[in-house]
SEFIZA-3560 file (N, C-alpha, C; in Angstrom, 3 decimals):
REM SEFIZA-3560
<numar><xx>9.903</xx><yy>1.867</yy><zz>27.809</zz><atom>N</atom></numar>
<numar><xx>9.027</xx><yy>2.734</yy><zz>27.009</zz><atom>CA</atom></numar>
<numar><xx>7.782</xx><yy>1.932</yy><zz>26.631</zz><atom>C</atom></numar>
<numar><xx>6.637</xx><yy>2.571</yy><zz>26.634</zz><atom>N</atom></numar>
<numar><xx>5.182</xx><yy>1.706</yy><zz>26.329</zz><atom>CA</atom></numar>
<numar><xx>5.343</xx><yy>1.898</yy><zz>24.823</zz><atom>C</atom></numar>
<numar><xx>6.003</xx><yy>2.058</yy><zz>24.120</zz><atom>N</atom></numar>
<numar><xx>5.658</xx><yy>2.018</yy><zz>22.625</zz><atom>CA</atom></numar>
<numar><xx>6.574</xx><yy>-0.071</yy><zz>22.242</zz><atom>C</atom></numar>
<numar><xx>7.352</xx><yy>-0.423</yy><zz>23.794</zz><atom>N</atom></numar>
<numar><xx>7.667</xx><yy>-1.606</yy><zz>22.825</zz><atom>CA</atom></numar>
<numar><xx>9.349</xx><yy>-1.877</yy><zz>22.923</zz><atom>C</atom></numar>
<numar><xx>9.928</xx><yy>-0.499</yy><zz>23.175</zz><atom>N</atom></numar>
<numar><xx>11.397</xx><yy>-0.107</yy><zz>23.220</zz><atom>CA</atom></numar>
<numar><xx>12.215</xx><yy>-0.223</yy><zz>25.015</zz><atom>C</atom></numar>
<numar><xx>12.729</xx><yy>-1.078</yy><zz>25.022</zz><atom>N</atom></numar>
<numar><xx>13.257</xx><yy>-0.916</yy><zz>26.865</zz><atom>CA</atom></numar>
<numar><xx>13.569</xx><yy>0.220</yy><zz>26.967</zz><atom>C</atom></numar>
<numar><xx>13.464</xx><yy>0.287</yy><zz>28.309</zz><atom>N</atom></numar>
<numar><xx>13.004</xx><yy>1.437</yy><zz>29.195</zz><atom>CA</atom></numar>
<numar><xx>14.998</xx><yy>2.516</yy><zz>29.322</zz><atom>C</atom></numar>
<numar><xx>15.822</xx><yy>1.497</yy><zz>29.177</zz><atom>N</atom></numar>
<numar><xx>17.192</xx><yy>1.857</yy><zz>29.405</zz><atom>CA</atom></numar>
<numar><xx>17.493</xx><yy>2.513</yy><zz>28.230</zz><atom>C</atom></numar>
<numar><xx>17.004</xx><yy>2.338</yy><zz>27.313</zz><atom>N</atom></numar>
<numar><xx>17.330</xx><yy>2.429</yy><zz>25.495</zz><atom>CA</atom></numar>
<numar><xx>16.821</xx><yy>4.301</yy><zz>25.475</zz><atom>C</atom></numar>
<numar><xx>15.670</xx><yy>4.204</yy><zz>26.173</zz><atom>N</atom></numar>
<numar><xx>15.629</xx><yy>5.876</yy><zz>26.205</zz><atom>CA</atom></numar>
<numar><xx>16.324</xx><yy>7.044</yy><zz>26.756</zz><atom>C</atom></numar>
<numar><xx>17.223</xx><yy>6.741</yy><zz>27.940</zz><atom>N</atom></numar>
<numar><xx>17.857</xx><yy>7.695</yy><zz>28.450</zz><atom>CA</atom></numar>
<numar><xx>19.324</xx><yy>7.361</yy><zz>27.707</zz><atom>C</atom></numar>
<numar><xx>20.143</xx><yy>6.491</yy><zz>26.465</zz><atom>N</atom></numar>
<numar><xx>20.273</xx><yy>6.530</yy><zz>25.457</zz><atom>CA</atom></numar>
<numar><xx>20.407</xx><yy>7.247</yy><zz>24.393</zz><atom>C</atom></numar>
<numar><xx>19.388</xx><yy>7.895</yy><zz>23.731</zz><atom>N</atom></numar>
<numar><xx>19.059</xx><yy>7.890</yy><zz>22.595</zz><atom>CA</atom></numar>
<numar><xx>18.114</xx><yy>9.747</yy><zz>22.144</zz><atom>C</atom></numar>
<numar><xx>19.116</xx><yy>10.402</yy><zz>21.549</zz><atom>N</atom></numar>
<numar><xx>18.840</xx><yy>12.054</yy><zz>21.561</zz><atom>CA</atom></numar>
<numar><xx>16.978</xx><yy>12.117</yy><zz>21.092</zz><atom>C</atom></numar>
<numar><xx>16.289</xx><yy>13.276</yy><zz>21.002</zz><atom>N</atom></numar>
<numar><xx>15.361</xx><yy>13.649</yy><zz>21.313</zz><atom>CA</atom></numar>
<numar><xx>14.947</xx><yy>13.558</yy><zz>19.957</zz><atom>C</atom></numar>
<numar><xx>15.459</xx><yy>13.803</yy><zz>19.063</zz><atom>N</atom></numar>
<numar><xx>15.137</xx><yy>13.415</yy><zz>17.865</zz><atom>CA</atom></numar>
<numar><xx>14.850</xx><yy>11.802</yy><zz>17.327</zz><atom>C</atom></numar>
<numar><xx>15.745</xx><yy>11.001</yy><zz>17.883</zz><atom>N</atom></numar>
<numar><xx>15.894</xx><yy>9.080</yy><zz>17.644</zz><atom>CA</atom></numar>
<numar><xx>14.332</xx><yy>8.983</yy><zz>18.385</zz><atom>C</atom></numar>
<numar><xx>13.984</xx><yy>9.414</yy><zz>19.561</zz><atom>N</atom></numar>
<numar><xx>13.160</xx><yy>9.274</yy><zz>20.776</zz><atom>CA</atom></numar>
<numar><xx>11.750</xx><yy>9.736</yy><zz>19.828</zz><atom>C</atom></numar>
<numar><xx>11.862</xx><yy>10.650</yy><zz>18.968</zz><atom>N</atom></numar>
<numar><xx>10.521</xx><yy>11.319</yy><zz>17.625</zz><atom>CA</atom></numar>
<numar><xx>10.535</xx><yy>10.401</yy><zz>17.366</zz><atom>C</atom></numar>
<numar><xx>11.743</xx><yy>9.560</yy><zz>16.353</zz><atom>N</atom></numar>
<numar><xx>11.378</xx><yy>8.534</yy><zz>15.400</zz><atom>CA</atom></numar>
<numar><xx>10.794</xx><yy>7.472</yy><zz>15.729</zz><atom>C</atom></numar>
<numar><xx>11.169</xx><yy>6.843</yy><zz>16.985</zz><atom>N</atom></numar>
<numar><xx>10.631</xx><yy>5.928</yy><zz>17.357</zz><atom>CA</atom></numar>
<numar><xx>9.490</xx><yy>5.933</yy><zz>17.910</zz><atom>C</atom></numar>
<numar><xx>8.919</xx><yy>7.116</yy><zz>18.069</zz><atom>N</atom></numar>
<numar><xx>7.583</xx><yy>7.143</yy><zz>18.456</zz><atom>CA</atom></numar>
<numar><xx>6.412</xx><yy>7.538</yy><zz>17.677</zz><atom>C</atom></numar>
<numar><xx>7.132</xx><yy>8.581</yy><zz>16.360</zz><atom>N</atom></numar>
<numar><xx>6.380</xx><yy>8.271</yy><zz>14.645</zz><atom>CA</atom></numar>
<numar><xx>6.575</xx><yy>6.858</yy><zz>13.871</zz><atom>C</atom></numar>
<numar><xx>7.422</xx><yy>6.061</yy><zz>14.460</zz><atom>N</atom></numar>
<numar><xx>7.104</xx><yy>5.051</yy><zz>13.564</zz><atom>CA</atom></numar>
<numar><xx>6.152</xx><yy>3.959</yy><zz>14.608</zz><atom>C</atom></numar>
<numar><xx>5.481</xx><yy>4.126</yy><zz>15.407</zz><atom>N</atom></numar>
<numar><xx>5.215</xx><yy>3.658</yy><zz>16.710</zz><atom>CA</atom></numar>
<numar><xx>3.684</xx><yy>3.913</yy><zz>16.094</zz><atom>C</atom></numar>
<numar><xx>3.439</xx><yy>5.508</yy><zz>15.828</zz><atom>N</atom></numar>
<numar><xx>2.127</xx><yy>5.611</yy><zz>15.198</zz><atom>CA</atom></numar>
<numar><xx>1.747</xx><yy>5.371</yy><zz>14.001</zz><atom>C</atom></numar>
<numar><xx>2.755</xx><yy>5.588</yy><zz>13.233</zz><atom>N</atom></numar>
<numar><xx>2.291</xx><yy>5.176</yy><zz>11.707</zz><atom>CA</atom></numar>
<numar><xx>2.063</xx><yy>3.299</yy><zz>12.140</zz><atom>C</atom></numar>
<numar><xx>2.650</xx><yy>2.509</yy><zz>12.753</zz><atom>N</atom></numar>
<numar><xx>2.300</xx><yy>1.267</yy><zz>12.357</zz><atom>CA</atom></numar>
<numar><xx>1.318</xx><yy>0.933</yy><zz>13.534</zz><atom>C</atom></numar>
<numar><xx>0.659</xx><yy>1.859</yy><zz>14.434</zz><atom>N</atom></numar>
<numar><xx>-0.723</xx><yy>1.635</yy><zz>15.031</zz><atom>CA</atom></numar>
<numar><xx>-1.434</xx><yy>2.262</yy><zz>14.075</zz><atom>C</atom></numar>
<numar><xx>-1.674</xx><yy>3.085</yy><zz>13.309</zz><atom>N</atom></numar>
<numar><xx>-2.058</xx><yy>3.597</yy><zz>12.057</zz><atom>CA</atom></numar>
<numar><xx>-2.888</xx><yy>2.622</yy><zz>11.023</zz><atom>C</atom></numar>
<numar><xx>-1.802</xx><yy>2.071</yy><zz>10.759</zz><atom>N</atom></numar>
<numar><xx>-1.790</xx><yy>0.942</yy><zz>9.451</zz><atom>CA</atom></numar>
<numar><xx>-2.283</xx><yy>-0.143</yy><zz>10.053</zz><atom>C</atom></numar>
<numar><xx>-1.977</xx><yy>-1.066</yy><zz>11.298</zz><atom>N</atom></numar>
<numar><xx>-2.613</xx><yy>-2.000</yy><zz>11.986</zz><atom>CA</atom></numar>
<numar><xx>-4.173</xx><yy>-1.707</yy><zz>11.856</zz><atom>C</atom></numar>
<numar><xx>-5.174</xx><yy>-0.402</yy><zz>12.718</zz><atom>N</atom></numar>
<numar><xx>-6.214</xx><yy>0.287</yy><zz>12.934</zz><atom>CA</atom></numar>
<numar><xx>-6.782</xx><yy>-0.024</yy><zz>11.575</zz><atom>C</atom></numar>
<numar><xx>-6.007</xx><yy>0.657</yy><zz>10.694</zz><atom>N</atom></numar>
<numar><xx>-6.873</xx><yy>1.085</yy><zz>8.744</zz><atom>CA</atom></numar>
<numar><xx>-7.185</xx><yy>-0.772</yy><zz>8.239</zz><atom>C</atom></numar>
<numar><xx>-6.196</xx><yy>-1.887</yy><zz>8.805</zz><atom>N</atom></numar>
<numar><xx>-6.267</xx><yy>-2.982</yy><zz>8.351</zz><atom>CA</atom></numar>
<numar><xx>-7.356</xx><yy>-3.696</yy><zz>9.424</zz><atom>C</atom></numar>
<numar><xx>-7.280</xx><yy>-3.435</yy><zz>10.378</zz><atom>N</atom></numar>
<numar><xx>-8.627</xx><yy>-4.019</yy><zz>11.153</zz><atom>CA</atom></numar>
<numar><xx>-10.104</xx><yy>-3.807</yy><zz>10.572</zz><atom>C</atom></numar>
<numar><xx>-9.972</xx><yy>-1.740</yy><zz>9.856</zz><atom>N</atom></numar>
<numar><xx>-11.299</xx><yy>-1.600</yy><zz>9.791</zz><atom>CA</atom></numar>
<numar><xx>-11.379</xx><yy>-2.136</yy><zz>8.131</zz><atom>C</atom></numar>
<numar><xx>-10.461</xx><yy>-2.671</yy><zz>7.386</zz><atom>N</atom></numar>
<numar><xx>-10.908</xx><yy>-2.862</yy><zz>6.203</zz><atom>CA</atom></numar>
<numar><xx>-11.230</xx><yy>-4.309</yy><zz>6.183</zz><atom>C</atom></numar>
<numar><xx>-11.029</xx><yy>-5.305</yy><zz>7.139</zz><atom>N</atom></numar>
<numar><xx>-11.678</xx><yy>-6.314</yy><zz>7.322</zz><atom>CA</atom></numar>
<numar><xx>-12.663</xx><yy>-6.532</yy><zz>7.574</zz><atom>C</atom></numar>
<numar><xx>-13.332</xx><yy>-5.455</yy><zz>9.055</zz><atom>N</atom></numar>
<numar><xx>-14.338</xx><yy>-5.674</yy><zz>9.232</zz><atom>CA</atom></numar>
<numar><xx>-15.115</xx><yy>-5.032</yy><zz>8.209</zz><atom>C</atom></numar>
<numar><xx>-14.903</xx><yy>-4.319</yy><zz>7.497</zz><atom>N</atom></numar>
<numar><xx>-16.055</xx><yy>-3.484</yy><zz>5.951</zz><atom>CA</atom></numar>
<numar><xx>-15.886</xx><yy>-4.576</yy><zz>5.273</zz><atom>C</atom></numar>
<numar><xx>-14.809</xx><yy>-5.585</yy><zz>4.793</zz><atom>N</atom></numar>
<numar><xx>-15.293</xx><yy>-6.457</yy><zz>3.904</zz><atom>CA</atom></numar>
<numar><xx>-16.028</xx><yy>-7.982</yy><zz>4.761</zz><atom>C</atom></numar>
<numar><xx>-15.867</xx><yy>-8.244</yy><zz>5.633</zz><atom>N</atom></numar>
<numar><xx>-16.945</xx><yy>-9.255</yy><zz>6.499</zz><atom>CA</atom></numar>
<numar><xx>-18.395</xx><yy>-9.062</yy><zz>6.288</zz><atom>C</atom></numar>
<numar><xx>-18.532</xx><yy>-7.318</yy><zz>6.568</zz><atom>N</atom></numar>
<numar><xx>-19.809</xx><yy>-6.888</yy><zz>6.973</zz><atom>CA</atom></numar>
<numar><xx>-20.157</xx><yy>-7.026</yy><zz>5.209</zz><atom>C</atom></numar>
<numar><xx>-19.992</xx><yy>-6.447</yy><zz>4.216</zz><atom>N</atom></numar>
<numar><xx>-20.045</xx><yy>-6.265</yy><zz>3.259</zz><atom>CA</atom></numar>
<numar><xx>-20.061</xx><yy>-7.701</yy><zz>2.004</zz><atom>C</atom></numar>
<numar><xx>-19.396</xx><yy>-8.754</yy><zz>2.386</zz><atom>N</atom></numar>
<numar><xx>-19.535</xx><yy>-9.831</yy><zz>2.337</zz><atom>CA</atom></numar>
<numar><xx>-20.601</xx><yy>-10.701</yy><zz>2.937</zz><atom>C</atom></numar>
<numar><xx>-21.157</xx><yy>-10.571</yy><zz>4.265</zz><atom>N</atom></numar>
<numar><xx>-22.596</xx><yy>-10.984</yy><zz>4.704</zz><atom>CA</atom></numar>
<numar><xx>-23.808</xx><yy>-10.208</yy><zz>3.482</zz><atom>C</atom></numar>
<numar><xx>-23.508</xx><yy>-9.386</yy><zz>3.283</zz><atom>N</atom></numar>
<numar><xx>-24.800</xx><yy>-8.879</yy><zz>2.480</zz><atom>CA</atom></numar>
<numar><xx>-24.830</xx><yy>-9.122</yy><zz>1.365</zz><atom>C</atom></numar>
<numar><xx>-24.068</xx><yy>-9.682</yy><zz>0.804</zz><atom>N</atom></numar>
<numar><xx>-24.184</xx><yy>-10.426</yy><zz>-0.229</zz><atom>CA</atom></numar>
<numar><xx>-24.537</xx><yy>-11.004</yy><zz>-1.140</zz><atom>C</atom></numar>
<numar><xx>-25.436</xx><yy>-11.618</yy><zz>-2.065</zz><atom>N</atom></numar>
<numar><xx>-25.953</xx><yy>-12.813</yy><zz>-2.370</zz><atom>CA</atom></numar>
<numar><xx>-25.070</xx><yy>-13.965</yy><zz>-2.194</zz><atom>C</atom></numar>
<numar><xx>-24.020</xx><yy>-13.604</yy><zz>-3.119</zz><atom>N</atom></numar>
<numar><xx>-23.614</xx><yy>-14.748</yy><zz>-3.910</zz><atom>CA</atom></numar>
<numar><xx>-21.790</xx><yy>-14.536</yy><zz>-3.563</zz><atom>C</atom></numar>
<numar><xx>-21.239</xx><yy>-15.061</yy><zz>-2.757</zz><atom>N</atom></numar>
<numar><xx>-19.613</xx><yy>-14.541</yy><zz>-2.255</zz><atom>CA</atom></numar>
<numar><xx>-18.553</xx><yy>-14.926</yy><zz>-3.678</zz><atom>C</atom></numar>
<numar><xx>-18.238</xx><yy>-14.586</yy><zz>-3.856</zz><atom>N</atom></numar>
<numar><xx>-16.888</xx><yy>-14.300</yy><zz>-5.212</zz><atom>CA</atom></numar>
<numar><xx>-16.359</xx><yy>-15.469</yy><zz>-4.522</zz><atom>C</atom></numar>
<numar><xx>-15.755</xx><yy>-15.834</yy><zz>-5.616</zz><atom>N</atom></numar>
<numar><xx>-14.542</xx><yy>-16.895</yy><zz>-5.439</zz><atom>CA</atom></numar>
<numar><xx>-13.221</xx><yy>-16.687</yy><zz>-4.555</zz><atom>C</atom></numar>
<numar><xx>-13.013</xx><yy>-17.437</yy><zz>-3.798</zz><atom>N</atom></numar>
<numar><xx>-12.026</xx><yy>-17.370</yy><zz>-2.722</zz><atom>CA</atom></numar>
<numar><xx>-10.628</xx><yy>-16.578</yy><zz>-3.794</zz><atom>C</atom></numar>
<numar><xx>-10.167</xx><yy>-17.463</yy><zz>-4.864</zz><atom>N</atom></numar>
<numar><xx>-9.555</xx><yy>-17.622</yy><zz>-5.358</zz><atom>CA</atom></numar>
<numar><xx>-9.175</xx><yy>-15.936</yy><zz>-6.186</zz><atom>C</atom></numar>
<numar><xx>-10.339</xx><yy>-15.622</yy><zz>-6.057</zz><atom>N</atom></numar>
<numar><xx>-10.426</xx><yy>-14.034</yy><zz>-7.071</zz><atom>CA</atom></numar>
<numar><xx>-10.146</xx><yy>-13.040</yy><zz>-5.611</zz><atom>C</atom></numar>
<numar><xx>-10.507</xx><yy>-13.440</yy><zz>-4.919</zz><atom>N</atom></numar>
<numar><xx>-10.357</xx><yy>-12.456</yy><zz>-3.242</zz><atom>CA</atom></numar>
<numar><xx>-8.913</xx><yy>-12.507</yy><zz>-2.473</zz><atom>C</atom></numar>
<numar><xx>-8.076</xx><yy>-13.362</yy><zz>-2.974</zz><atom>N</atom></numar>
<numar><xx>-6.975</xx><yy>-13.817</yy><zz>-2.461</zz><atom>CA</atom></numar>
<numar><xx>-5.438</xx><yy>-13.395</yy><zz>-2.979</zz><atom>C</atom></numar>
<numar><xx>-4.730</xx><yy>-12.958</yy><zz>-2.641</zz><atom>N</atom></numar>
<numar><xx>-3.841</xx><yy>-11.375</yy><zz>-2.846</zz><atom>CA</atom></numar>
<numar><xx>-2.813</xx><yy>-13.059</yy><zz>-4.135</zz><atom>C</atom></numar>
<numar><xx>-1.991</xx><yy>-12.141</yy><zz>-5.015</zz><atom>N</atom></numar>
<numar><xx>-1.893</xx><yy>-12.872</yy><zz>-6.156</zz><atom>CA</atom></numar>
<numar><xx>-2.017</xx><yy>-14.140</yy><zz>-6.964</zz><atom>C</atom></numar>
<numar><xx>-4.069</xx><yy>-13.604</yy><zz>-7.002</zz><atom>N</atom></numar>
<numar><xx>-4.641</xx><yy>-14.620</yy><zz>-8.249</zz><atom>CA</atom></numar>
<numar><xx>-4.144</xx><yy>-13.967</yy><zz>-9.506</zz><atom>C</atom></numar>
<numar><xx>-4.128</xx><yy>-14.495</yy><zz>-10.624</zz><atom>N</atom></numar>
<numar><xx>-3.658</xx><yy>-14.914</yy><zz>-11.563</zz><atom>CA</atom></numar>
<numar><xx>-4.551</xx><yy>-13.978</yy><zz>-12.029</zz><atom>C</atom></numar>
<numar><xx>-4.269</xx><yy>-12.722</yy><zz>-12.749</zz><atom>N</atom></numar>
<numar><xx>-4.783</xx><yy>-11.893</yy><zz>-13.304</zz><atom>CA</atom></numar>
<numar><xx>-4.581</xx><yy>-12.219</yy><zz>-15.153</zz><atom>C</atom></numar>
<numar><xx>-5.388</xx><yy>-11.900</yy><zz>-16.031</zz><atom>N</atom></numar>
<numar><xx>-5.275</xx><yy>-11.753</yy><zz>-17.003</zz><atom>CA</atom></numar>
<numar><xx>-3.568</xx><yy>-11.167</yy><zz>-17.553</zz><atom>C</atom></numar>
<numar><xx>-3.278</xx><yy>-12.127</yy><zz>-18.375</zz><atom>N</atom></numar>
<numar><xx>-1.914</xx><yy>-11.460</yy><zz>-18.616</zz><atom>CA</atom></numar>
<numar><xx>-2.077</xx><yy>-10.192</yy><zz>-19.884</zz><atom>C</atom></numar>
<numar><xx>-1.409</xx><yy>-9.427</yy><zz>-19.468</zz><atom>N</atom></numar>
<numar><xx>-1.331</xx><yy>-8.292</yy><zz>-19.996</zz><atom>CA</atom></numar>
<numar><xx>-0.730</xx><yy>-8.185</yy><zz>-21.660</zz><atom>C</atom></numar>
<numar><xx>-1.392</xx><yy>-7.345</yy><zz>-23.062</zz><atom>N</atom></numar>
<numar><xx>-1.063</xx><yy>-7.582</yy><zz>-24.066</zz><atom>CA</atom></numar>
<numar><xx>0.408</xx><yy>-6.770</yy><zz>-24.412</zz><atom>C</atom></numar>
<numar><xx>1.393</xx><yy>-7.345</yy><zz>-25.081</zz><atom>N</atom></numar>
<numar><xx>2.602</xx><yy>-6.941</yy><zz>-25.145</zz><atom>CA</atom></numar>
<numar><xx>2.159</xx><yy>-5.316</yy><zz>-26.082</zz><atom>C</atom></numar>
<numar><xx>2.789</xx><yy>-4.264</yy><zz>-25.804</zz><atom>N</atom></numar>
<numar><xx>3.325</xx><yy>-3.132</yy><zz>-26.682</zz><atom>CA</atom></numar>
<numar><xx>3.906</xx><yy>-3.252</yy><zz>-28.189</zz><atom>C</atom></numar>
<numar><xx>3.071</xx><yy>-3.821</yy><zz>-28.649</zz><atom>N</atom></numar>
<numar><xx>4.235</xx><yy>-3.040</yy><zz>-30.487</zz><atom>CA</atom></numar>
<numar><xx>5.037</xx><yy>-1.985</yy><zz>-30.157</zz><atom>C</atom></numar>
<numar><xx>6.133</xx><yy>-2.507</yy><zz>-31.385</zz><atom>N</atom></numar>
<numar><xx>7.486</xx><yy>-1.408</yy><zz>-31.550</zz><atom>CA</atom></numar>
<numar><xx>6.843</xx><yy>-0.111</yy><zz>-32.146</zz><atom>C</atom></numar>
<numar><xx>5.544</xx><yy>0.028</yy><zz>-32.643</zz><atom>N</atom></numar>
<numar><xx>4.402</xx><yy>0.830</yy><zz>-33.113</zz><atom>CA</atom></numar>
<numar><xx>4.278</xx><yy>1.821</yy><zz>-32.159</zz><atom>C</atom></numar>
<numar><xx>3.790</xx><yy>0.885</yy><zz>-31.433</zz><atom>N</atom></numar>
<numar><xx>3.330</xx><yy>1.549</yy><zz>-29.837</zz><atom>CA</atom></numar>
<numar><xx>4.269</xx><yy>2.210</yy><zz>-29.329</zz><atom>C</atom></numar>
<numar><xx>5.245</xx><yy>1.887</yy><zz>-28.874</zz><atom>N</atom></numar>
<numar><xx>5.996</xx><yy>2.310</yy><zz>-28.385</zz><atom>CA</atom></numar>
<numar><xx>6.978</xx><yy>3.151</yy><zz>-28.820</zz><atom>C</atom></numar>
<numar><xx>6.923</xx><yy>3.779</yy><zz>-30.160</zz><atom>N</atom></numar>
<numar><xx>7.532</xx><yy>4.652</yy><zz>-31.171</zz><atom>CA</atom></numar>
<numar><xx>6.593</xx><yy>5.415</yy><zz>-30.880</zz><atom>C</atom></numar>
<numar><xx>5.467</xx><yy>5.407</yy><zz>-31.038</zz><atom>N</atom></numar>
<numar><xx>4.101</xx><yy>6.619</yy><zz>-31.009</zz><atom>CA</atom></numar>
<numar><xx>4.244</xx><yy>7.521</yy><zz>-29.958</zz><atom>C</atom></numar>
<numar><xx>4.480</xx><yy>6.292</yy><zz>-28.385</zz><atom>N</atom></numar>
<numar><xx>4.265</xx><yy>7.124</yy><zz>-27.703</zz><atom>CA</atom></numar>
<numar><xx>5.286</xx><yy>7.895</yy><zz>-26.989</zz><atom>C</atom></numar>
<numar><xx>6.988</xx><yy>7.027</yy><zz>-27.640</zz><atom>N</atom></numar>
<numar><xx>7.917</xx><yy>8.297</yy><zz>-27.230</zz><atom>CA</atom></numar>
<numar><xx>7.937</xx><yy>9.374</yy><zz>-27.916</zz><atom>C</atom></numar>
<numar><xx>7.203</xx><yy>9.403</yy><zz>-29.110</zz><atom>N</atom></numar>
<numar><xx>7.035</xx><yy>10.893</yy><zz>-30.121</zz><atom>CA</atom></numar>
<numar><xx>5.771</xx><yy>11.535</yy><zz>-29.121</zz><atom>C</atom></numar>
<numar><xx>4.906</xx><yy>10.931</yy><zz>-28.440</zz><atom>N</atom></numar>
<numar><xx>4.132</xx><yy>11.931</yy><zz>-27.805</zz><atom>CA</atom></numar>
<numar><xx>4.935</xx><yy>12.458</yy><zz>-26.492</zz><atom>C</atom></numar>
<numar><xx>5.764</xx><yy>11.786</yy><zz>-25.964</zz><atom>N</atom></numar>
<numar><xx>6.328</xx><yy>12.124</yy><zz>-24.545</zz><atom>CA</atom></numar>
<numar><xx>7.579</xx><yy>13.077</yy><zz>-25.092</zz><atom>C</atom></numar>
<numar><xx>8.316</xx><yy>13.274</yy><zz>-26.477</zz><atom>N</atom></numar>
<numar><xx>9.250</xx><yy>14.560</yy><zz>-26.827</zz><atom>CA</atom></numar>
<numar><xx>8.065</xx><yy>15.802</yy><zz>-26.979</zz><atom>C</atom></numar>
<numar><xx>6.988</xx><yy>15.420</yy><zz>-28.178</zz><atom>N</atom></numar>
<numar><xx>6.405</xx><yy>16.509</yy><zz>-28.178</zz><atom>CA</atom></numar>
<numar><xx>6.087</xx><yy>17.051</yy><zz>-27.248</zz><atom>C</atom></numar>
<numar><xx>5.701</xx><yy>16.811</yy><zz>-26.210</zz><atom>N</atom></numar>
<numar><xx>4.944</xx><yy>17.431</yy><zz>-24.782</zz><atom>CA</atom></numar>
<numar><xx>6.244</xx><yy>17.842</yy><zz>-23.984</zz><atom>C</atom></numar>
<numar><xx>7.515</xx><yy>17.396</yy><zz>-24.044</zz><atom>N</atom></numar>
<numar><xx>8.625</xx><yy>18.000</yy><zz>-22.992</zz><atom>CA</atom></numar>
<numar><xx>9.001</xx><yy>19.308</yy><zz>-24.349</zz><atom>C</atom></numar>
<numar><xx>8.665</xx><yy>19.246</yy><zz>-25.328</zz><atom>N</atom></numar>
<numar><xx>9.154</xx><yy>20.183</yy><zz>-26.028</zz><atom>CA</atom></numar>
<numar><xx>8.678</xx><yy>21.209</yy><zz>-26.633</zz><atom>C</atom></numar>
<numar><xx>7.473</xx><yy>21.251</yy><zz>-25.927</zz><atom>N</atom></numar>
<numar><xx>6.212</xx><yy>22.486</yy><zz>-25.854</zz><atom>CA</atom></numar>
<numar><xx>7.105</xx><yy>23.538</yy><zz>-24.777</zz><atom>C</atom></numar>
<numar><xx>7.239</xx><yy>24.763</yy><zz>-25.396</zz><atom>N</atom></numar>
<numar><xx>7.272</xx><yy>25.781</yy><zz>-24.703</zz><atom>CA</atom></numar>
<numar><xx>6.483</xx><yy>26.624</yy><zz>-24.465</zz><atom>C</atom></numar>
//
């Protein structure tokens, strides 16, 4: 099979298995395609530039600001807003 799957595996495998493997065949030429073109938009988009951001801020888990904890306040408030609203008729 040109999707990747030997050729013996198909006369195998009911007409439905033979869908799946050929929707999951497109969804991940799909997702490959969408990740090529979002590189090249940030290359191109990155040349125009002035001034390029820090590697470090562009780079999949930098160290984001840590997030401020919820008060027992908070979190009393807002399960009284999440009854009131399921208990609107």
């Amino acid at each position: 099979m040109s999707v990747g799957e030997r050729g013996d595996l198909f006369w195998r495998l009911t007409l439905r298995e033979v869908k799946n493997i050929l929707l999951g065949h497109e969804k991940r030429r799909t997702r490959e395609h969408n990740e090529r073109v979002w590189t090249v938009w940030h290359i191109e988009a990155l040349q125009r530039s002035k001034r390029l951001p820090k590697l470090k801020d562009m780079q999949s888990g930098a160290a984001a600001a840590p997030k401020r904890r919820q008060t027992v306040e908070e979190q009393i408030a807002i399960a009284m807003q999440w009854t009131a609203a399921l208990t609107r008729h």
